[in-house]
C-alpha positions as CSV (number, residue, x, y, z in Angstrom):
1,X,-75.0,162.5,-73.1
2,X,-78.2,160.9,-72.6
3,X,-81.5,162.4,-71.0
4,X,-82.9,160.0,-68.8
5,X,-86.5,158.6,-69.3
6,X,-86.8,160.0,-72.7
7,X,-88.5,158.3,-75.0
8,X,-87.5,158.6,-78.9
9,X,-90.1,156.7,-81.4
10,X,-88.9,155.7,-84.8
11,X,-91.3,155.1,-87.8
12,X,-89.5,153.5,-90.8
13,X,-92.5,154.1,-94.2
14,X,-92.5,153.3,-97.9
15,X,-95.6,153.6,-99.8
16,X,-98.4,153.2,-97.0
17,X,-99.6,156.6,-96.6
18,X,-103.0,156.0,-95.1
19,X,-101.6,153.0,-92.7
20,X,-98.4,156.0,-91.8
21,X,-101.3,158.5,-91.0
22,X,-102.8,156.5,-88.4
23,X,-99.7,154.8,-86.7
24,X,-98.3,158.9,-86.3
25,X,-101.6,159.7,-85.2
26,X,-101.3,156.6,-82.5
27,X,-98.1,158.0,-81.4
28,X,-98.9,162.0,-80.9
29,X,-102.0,160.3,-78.6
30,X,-100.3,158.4,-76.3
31,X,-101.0,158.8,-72.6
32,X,-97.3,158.7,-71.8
33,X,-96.0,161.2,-74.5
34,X,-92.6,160.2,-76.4
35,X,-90.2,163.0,-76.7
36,X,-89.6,162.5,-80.2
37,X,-90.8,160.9,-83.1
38,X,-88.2,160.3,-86.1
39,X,-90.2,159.2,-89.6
40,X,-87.6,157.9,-91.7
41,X,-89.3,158.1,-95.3
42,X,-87.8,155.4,-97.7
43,X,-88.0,157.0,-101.1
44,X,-91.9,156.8,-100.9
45,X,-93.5,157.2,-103.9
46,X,-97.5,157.6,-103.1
47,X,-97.4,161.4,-101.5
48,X,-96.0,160.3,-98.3
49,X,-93.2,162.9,-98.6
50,X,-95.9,165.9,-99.4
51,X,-97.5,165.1,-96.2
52,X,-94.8,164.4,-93.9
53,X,-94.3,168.7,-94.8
54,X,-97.6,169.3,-93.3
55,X,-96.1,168.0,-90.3
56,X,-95.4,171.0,-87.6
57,X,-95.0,169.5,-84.3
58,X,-91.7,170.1,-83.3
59,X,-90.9,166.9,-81.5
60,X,-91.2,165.2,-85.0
61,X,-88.4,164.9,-87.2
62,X,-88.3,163.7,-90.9
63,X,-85.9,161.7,-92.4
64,X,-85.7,161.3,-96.3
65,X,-83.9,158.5,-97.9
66,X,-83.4,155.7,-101.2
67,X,-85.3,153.2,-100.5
68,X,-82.9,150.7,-98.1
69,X,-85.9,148.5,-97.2
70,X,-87.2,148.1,-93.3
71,X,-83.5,147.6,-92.2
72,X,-81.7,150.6,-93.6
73,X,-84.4,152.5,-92.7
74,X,-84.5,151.2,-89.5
75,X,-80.5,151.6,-89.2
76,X,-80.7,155.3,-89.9
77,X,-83.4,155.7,-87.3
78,X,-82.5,153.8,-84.6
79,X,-78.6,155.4,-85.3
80,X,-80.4,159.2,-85.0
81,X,-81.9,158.4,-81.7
82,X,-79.0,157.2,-79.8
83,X,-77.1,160.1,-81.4
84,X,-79.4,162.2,-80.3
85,X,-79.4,161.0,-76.5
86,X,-82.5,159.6,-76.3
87,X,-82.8,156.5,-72.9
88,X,-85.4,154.2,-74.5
89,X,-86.1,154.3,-78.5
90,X,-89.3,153.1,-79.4
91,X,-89.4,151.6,-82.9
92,X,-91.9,150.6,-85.4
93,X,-93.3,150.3,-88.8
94,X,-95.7,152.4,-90.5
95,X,-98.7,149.6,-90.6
96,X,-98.7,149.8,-86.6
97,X,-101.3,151.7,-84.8
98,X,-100.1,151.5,-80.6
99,X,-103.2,151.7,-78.6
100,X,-102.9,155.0,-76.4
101,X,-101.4,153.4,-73.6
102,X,-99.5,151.4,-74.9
103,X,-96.3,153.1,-74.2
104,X,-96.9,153.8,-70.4
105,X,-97.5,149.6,-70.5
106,X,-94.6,149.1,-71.9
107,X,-92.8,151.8,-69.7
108,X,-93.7,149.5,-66.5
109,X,-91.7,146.4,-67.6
110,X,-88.6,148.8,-67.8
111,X,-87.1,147.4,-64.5
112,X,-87.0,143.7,-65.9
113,X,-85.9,144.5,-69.1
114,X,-84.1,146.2,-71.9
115,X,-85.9,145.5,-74.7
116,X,-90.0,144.9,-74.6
117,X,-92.6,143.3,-76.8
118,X,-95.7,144.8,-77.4
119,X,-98.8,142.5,-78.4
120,X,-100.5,142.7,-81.7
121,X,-104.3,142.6,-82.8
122,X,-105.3,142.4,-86.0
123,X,-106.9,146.0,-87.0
124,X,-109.7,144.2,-89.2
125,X,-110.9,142.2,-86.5
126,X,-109.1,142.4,-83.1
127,X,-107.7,138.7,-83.9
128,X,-104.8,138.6,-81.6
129,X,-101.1,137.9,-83.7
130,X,-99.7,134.9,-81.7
131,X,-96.7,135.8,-81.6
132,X,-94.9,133.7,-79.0
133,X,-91.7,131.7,-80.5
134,X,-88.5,130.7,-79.4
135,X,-85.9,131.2,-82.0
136,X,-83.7,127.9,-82.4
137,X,-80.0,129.1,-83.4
138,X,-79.7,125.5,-85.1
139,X,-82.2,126.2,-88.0
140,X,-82.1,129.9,-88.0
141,X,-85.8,129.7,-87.4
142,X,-88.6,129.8,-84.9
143,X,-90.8,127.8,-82.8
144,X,-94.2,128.7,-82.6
145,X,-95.7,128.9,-78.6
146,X,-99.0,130.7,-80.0
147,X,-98.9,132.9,-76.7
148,X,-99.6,130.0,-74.6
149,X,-97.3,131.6,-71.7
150,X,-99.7,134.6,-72.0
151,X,-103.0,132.8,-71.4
152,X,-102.7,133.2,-67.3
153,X,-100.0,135.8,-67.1
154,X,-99.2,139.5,-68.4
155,X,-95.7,138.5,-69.7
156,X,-93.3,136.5,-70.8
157,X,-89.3,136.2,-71.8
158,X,-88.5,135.4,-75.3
159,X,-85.1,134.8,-76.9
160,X,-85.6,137.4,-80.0
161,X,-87.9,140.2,-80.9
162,X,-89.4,142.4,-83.7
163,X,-88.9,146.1,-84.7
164,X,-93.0,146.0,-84.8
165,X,-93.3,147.9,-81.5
166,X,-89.7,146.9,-79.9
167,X,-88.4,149.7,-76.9
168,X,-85.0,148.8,-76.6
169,X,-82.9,150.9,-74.2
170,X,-79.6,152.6,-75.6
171,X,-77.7,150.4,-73.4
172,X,-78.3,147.7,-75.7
173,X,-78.2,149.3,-78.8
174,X,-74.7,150.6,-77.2
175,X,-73.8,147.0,-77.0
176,X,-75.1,145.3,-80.2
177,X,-75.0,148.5,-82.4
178,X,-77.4,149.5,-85.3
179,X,-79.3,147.0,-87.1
180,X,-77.5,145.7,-90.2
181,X,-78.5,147.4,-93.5
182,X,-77.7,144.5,-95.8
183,X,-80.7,142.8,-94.6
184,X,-82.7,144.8,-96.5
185,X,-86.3,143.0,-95.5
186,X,-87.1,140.0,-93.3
187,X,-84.5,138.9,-91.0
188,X,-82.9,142.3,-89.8
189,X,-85.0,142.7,-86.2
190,X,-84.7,138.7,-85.5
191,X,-81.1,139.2,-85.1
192,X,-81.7,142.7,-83.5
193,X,-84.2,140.8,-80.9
194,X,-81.4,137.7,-80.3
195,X,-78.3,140.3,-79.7
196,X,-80.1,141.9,-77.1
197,X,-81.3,138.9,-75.4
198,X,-77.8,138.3,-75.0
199,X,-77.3,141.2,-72.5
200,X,-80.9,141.6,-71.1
201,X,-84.4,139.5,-70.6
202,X,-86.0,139.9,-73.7
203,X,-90.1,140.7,-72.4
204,X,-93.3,140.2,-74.3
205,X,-96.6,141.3,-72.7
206,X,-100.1,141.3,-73.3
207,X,-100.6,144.5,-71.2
208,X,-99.3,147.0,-74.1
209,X,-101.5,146.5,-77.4
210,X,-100.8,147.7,-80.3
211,X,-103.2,147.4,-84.0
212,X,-101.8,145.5,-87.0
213,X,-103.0,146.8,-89.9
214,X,-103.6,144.1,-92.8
215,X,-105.2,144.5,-96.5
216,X,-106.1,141.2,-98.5
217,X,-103.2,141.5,-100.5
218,X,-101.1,141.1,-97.6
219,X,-102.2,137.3,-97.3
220,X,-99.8,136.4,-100.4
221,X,-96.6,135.9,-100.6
222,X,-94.3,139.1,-102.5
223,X,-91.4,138.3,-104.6
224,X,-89.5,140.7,-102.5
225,X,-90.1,138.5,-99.8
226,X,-90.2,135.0,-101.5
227,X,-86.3,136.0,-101.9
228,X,-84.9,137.8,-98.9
229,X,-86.6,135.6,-96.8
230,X,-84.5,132.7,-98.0
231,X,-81.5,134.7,-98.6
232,X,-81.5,136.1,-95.0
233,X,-81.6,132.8,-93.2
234,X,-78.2,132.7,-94.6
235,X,-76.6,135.8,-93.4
236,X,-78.6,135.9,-90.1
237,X,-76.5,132.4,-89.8
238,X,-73.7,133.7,-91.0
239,X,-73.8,136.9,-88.4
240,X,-75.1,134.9,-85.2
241,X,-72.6,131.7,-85.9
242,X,-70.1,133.4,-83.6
243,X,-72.5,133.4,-80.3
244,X,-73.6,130.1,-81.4
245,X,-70.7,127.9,-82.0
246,X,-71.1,124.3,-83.5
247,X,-71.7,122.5,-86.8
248,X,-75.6,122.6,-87.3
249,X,-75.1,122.4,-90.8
250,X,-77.7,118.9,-91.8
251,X,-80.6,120.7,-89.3
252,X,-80.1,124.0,-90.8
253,X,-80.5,122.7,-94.3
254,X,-83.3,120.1,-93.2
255,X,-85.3,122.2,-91.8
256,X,-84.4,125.0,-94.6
257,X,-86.0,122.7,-97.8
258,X,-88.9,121.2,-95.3
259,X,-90.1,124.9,-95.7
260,X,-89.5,125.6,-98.8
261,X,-91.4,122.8,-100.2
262,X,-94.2,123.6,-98.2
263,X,-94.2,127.5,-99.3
264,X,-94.2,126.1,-102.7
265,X,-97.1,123.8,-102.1
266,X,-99.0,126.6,-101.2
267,X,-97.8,128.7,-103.8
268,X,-98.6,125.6,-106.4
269,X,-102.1,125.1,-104.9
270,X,-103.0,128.5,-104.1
271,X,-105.8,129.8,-106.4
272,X,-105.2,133.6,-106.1
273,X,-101.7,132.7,-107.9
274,X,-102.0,133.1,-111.7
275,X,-99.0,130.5,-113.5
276,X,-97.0,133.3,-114.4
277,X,-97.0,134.7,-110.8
278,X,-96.4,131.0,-109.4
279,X,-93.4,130.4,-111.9
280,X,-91.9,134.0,-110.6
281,X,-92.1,133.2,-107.0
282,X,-90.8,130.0,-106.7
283,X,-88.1,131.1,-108.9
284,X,-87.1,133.8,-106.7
285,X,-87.3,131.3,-103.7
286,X,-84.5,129.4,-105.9
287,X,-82.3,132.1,-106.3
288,X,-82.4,133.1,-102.3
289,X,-81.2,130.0,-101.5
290,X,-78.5,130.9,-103.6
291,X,-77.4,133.8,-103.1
292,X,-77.7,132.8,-99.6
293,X,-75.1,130.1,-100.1
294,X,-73.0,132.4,-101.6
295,X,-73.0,135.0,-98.4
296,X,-72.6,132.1,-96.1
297,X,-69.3,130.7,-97.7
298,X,-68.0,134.4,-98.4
299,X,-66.1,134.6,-94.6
């Protein structure tokens, strides 16, 4: 049984305490109030789980788990919603802050579509994320539109989305299912965002804000992601192959080393990477590829 017009938000966090603080705060402000907010906590480490005890609203419910990375957390979240009957689940990560009406924007789209895009600004200095891509099935990766389709309109369609704000209606998630654990990082709300543009209009609007919060560090490129993010383009292949049939095997792995080289010319160049960082990166790139290989021929 679901409860119509309700509105479930789920927060996925690991080890941003400070960030997690301001994107719940965000959340309990909105002008249009969610219904529920589940906080799946991902085996933080930095007193993220002593505060999430201070929390007494009782619209919020916490989830504590191993760490299964963004996509198992945000499989367990987005699975409690539905279960829980919720019409529209709101879903995010912890280094979000939605602006207060940011829901009520996005609740104005909900005739057109079944899953909607918030836009992003830069917390540090209200530089808007251009976020506007097409995602090309052939190479497994996107094309960049810098929000030009925003410049003279509110919104847009897109063929893909991100768990960075998504509302996605339980009709679709009914559809598609939960988002795939095994993704771990990078990769699991592409798919998410191209499985639901196969049953509704995926929108993106600059009429629903929310901040994006960024630190230095954030500018350079994480082991964790120099692998998964090569290793995914693999099993997101692998999983969307069957809506997308045909042999795109010489663009896929064209396009596939054309970035790679060029991450590893910026790794090779970069001046904030010391040698022993550089040699640790591009290694992990190496082994993405793969162990991507290895998903893609295991049928």
């Amino acid at each position: 049984m679901s409860f119509p017009d309700s509105v479930c938000t789920v927060v996925v966090t690991y080890n941003r305490l400070e960030f997690l603080k301001e994107c719940i705060q965000g959340i309990l402000d909105q002008t249009s109030p969610v219904d529920k907010i589940v906080i799946v906590n991902n085996g933080s480490t930095d007193g993220t789980d002593a505060y999430l005890k201070t929390l007494q609203q009782p619209q919020i419910e916490i989830i504590t788990q191993e760490n299964l990375g963004g996509a198992g957390g945000f499989h367990t979240g987005i699975k409690r919603a539905y279960e829980l009957g919720y019409e529209w689940i709101w879903v995010m990560d912890d280094d979000v802050e939605p602006f207060k009406d940011c829901l009520g924007n996005l609740l104005q789209y909900k005739d057109l579509s079944k899953c909607i895009q918030p836009l992003r600004i830069f917390s540090d200095n209200n530089e808007v994320f251009k976020w506007e891509h097409y995602f090309d099935h052939r190479t497994c990766m996107p094309i960049l539109h810098h929000n030009i389709s925003l410049e003279n309109k509110d919104f847009c369609y897109v063929n893909t989305a991100c768990f960075e704000g998504m509302l996605i209606h339980r009709d679709i998630v009914e559809k598609i299912g939960f988002p795939k654990k095994e993704y771990f990082i990078a990769g699991d709300d592409t798919e998410y965002g191209i499985l639901a543009n196969l049953y509704t209009n995926v929108l993106y609007t600059k009429t629903a804000i929310m901040y994006r919060k960024r630190v230095v560090v954030s500018y350079k490129i994480r082991p964790l992601q120099a692998y998964y993010e090569y290793r995914n383009l693999f099993l997101l292949r692998k999983n969307i192959k069957p809506y997308f049939p045909g042999n795109f095997s010489s663009i896929f792995y064209k396009n596939l080393y054309k970035d790679c080289f060029s991450k590893i010319k910026i790794i090779l160049k970069g001046k904030e990477y010391p040698f022993s960082e550089k040699k640790l990166l591009i290694s992990k790139m190496i082994k993405g590829i793969l162990d991507g290989k290895k998903i893609y021929k295991n049928k």
